[in-house]
C-alpha positions in Angstrom: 127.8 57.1 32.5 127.9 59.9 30.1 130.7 60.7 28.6 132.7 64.2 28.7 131.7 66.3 25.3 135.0 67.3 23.4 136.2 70.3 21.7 135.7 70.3 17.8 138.1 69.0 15.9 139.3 72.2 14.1 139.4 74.1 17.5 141.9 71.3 18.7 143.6 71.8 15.4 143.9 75.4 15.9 145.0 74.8 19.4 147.6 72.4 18.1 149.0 74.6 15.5 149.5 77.2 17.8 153.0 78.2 19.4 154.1 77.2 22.8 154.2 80.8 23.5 151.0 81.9 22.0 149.2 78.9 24.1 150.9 80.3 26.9 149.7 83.6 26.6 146.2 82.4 26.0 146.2 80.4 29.1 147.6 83.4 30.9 145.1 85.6 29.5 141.9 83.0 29.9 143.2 82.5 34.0 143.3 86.5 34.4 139.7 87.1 33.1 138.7 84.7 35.5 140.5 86.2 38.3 139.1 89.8 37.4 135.5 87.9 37.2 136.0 86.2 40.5 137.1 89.2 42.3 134.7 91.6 40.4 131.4 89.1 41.8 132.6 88.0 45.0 136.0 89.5 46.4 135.2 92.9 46.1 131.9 92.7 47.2 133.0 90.9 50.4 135.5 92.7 50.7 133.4 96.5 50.8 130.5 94.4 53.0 133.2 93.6 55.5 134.8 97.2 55.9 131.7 99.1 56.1 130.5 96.3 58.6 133.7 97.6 60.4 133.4 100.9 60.0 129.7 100.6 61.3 130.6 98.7 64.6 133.5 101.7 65.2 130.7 104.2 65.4 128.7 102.0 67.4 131.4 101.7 70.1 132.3 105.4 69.5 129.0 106.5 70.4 128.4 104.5 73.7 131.3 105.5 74.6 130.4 109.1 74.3 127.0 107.7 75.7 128.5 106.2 79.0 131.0 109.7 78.9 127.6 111.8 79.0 125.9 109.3 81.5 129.1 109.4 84.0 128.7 113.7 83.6 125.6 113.8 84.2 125.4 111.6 87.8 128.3 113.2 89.0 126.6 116.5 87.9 123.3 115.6 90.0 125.6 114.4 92.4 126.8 117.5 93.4 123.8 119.2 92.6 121.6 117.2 95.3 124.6 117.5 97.6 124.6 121.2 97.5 120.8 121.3 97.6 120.9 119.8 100.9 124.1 121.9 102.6 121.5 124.8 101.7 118.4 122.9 102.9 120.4 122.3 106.3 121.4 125.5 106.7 117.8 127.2 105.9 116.2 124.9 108.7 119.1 125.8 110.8 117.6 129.7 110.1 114.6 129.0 110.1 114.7 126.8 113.5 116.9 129.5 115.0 114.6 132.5 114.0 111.1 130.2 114.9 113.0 129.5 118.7 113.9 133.6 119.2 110.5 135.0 117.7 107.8 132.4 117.3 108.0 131.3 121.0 108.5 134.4 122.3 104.7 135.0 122.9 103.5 131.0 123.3 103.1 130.1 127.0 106.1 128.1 128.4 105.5 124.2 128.8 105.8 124.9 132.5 103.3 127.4 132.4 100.5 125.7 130.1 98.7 123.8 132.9 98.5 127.0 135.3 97.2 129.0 132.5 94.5 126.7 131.8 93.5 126.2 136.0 93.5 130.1 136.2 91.2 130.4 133.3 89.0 127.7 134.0 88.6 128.9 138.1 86.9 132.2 136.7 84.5 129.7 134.4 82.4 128.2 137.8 80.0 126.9 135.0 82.2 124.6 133.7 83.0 121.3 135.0 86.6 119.2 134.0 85.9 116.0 132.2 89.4 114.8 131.4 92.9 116.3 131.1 95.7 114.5 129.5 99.1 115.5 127.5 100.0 114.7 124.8 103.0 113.0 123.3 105.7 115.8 122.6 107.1 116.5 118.9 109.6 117.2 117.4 109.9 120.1 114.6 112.0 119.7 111.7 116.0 118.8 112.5 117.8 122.1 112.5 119.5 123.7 115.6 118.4 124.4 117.9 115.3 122.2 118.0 111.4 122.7 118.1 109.4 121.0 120.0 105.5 120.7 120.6 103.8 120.0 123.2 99.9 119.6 123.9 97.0 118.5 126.2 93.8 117.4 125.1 91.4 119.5 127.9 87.6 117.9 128.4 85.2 120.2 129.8 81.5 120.6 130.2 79.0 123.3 130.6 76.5 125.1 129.1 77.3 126.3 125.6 77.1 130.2 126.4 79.9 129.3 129.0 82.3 126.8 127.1 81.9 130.2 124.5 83.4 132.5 127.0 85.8 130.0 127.8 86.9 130.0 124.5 86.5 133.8 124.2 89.4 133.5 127.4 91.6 131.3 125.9 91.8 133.6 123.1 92.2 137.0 124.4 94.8 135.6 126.8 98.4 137.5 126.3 100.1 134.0 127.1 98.5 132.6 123.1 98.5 129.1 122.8 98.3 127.2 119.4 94.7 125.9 118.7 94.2 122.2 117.5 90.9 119.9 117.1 87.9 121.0 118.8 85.0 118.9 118.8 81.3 120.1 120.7 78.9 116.8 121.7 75.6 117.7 123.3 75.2 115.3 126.4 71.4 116.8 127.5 70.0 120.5 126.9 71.7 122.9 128.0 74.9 120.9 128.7 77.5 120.4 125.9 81.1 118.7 126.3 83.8 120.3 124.5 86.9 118.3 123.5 90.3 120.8 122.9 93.3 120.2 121.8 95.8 123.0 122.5 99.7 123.2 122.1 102.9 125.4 122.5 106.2 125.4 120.8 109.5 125.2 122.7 113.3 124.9 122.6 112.8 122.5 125.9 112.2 119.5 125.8 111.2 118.6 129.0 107.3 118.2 129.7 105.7 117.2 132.2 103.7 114.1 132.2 99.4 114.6 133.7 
């Protein structure tokens, strides 16, 4: 076991001849350097490490708080934005539907009146011959008030293509208009051709009746 080295012996003397006060004060003195060496290497480093630590988690917290502050602002903002966006959008449909239902259908051949329109024309066509007839499925125009709807027939005829031209020449020039859709030309055997057309008129009613 080794042993524990000792002072000198004329430090020990020294020590010895020394007051009780004086070895007081030295002892005092010795234990305060090493209190000021102590807190000088490790206390007050800690000590500054921890408070800027703290300080540094405040402004973290500060900031998403103001974060979430900014985030709440903004949704409520686009909130009421998109609500007000769509109280206009309703009430420019609403226009719009009422202006299309007074002006728009004001020249288009009634529902009612869509399949006598096409008989008349098609009795001062001899040349042509009916394939098919069949309505179509009614729709419905946007949502304002009041509302739009469209109705349609899908007409089949056949007939030489100089006459399914003047038929279409009819159609056109016709004061009651109607809305033009798909139209498709198939040549069965020279000269006859089969047209396929789609036509349609807009209306506040939605009645239509069925072929």
């Amino acid at each position: 076991m080794k042993k524990l080295a000792l002072p000198p012996p004329e430090l020990s003397a020294r020590w010895t001849a020394l007051s009780r006060r004086e070895r007081l004060l030295i002892t005092v003195g010795c234990a305060a350097m090493s209190l000021l060496l102590i807190d000088h290497l490790w206390v007050t480093p800690s000590w500054r490490a921890w408070t800027q630590a703290r300080q540094t988690r405040q402004q973290s917290v500060l900031a998403v708080q103001t974060l979430d502050a900014d985030s709440r602002t903004l949704r409520e903002r686009k909130a009421l934005h998109t609500r007000q966006l769509r109280t206009e959008l309703a009430a420019l449909e609403a226009r719009v539907a009422e202006a299309e239902a007074r002006g728009l259908t004001r020249d288009l051949v009634t529902p009612a009146q869509m399949l006598p329109l096409l008989e008349h024309l098609l009795s001062r066509h001899h040349g042509l011959k009916v394939h098919s007839l069949q309505s179509l499925a009614q729709t419905a125009l946007g949502s304002g008030s009041p509302v739009i709807y469209r109705h349609g027939v899908e007409l089949t005829v056949e007939g030489s293509y100089a006459d399914l031209l003047d038929y279409l020449h009819a159609l056109e020039a016709s004061p009651q208009r109607l809305l033009w859709g798909s139209l498709q030309l198939k040549v069965l055997q020279h000269p006859q051709v089969r047209l396929t057309l789609r036509l349609h008129t807009l209306s506040t009613d939605a009645h239509w009746v069925e072929i």
